[in-house]
N, C-alpha and C positions, 0 to 999 in steps of 0.2 A: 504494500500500500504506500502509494507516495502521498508524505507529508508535508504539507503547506503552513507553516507557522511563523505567527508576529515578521512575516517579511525577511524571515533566514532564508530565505529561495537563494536572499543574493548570494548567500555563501554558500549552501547549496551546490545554485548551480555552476558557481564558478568551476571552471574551468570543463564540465561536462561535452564531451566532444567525440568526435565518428569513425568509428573504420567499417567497412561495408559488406553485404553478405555474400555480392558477387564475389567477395575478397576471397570465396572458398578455390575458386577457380583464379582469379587473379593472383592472389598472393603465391599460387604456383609459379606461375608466370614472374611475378615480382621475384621471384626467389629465385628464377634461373636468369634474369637478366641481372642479379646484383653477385649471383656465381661469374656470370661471363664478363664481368666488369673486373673480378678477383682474378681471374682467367688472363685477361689483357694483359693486364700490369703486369703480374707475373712473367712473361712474354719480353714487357717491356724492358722491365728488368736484369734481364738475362741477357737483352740484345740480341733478342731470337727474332729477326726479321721474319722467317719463314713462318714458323710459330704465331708472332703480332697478324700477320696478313691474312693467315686463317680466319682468323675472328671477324673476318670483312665480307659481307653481303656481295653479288657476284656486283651487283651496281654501284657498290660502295664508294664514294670520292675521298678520295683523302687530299687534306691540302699543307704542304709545309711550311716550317715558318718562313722560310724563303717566299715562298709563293707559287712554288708547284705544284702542279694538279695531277693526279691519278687515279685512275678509278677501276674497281677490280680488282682482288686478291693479286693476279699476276703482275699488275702496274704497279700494285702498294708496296709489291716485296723488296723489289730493288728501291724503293725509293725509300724503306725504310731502312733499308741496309746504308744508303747513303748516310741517312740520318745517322743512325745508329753509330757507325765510320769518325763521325764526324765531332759527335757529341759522347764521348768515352766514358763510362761509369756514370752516365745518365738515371736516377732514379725519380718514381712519382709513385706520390699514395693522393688514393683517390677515397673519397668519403660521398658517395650518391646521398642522397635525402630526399628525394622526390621522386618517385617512378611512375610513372603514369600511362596505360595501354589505352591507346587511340581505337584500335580494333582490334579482334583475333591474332593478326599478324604485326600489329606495328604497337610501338610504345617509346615512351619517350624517358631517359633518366636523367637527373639533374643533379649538380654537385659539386665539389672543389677539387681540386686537385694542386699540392704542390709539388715540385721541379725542384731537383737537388741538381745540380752539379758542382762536381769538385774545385773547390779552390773560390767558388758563387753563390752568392744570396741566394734562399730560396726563391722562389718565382712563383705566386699564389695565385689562382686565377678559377671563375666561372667554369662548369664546363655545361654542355648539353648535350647528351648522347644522345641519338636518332638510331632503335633496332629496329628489324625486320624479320620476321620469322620466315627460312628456309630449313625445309628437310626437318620440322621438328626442332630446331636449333635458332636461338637466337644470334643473328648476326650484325654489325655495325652496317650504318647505312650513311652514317655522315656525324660528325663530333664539331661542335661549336666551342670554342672557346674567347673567354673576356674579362678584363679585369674588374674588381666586384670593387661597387661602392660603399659597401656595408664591409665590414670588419672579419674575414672570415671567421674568427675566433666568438664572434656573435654571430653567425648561422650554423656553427660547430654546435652552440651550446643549447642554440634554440633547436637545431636540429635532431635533441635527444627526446623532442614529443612530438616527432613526425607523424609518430602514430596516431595522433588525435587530432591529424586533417582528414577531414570529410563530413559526413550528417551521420549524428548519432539517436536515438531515440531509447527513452526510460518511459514505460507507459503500464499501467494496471485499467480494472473495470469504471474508475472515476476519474482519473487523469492524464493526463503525460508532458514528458517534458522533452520537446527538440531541440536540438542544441549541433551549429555547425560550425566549421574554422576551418578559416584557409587563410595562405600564404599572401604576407604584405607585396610589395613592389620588391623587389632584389633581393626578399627572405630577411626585413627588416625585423619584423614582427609577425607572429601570428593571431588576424582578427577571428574574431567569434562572435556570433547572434546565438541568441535562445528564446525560447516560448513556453509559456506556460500555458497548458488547457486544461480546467477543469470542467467536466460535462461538455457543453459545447459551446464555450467562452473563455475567450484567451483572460486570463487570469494579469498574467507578467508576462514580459519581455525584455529583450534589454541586447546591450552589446557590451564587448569584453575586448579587451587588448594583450597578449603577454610579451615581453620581451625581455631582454636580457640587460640588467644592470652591469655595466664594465669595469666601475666605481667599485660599487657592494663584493660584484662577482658572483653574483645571483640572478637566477629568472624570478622575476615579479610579474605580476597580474594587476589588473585594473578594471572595475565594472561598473557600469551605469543602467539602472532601471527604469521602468517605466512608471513604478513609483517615488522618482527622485532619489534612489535609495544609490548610494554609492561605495565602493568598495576597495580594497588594496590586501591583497596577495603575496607571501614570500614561500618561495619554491625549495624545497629541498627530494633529494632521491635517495634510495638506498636499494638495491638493484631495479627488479621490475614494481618498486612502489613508489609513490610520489606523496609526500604530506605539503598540504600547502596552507600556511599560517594564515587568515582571515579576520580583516579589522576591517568593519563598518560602520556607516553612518545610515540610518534609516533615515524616508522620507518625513519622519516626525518629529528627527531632531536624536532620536536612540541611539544610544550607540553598542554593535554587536559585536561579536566575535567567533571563532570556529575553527576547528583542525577539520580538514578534509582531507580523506585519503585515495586516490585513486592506485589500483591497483592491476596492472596490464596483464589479461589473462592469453589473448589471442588476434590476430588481425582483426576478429569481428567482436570482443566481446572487453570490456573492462568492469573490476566493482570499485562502487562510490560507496563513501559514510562520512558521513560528518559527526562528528565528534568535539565535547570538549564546547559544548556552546551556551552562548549567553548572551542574554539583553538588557542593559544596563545594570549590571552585575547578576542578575537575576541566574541562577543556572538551570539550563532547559537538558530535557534526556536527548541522548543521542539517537542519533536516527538511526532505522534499519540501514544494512548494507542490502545495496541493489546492485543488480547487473545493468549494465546500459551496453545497448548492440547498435551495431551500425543500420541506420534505416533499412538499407536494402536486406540486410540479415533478416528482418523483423519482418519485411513485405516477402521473404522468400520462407519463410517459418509459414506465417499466416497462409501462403500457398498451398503448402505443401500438406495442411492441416496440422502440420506437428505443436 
């Protein structure tokens, strides 16, 4: 049973947010294209042009820092062999954060990557991989790279709750709460919306900010209701848990508070509790822990009659 009380929704729902039910067949996928990204590197590291080239769709362009163009495992090999020739104990770790399938066959991943060479400042930079599915195997179809205007070291940190981009939904026979987040402009922040429906009336709403303190050296949180209620967030983890400290301001002038715990069980599924709460000192029981699944888990459950 979801509980709605004195306007703790706002801590609540902080931070409440989506992974999806396609995710059962996606995150297959997701999980062979962040192999074949482990794959590359590996490759690259070694200086195995032969090796690197395989990984490339038969259409594949490859463009060098020079500016030469290749396209096709055959074309990529010698041109990486130049590179490779050229650039001697060349190494790159790469950290994807975004993986996204456009369709059956194609998908997109997104990420950093820094550039060691000997004796040279690392070299930090955007990247954008473009796969394509051949033969059951994901392949390279085109790699974009750029240098980022945001801090990599703030998309590093913010990119340890990648998992809670998408629409997530907590809903029983009287209520629910939908709650979505997605990626700022260059991976500055990650925005969130939520709704609250009780019966067949949105109750609450509101939107949410989180980002990375580089000062503190903490992710913080930040949320605004629709009943003026406002909020502030500090983030801590401890492997797959997250407690996030909650100080607010109700629209009446109250002021609450709340440990909330989210707890990462699967692409499609995490549990919330809130805990440890109060309203101008007043101390309230802790709530049930609830599971929250990604919408489309929830549309694909309800389907399936399970």
């Amino acid at each position: 049973m979801i509980r709605i009380a004195l306007g703790l929704v706002l801590g609540s729902i902080l931070m409440v947010s989506g992974v999806s039910a396609e995710k059962t067949v996606l995150s297959q996928d997701e999980t062979a294209i962040r192999k074949a990204i482990d794959s590359y590197v590996g490759t690259y590291n070694r200086g195995d042009a032969s090796a690197a080239a395989s990984h490339w769709s038969r259409q594949g362009s490859y463009l060098t820092q020079t500016g030469e163009y290749a396209k096709g495992p055959d074309k990529i090999r010698p041109a990486l062999e130049k590179f490779f020739s050229e650039n001697k104990g060349i190494q790159v770790k790469a950290a994807p954060f975004d993986v996204q399938r456009q369709s059956a066959d194609r998908a997109t991943a997104k990420g950093f990557a820094t550039f060691q060479r000997p004796g040279e400042e690392n070299d930090e930079v955007l990247f954008a991989a473009t796969y394509v599915k051949e033969k059951g195997a994901w392949k390279l179809l085109a790699v974009k790279e750029e240098e980022s205007s945001v801090p990599l070291d703030t998309i590093a940190k913010l990119g340890e709750l990648e998992w809670l981009i998408g629409d997530w939904v907590d809903q029983d026979e009287n209520a629910s709460v939908e709650t979505t987040f997605r990626w700022a402009k260059d991976y500055a922040f990650i925005n969130g919306t939520f709704r609250v429906t009780v019966g067949d009336q949105v109750d609450l709403e509101g939107t949410q900010v989180i980002g990375w303190d580089p000062a503190a050296k903490k992710i913080r949180s930040w949320i605004f209701d629709s009943k003026a209620g406002v909020g502030e967030g500090e983030w801590s983890r401890e492997a797959n848990r997250w407690t996030v400290n909650v100080k607010s301001v109700l629209g009446n002038g109250q002021k609450a508070s709340s440990i909330n715990i989210y707890t990462y069980l699967d692409p499609n599924s995490f549990t919330w509790q809130s805990v440890s709460r109060a309203v101008d000192g007043e101390l309230l029981p802790d709530s049930d822990e609830v599971t929250v699944v990604r919408e489309i888990a929830k549309k694909a459950q309800a389907k399936s009659g399970k």
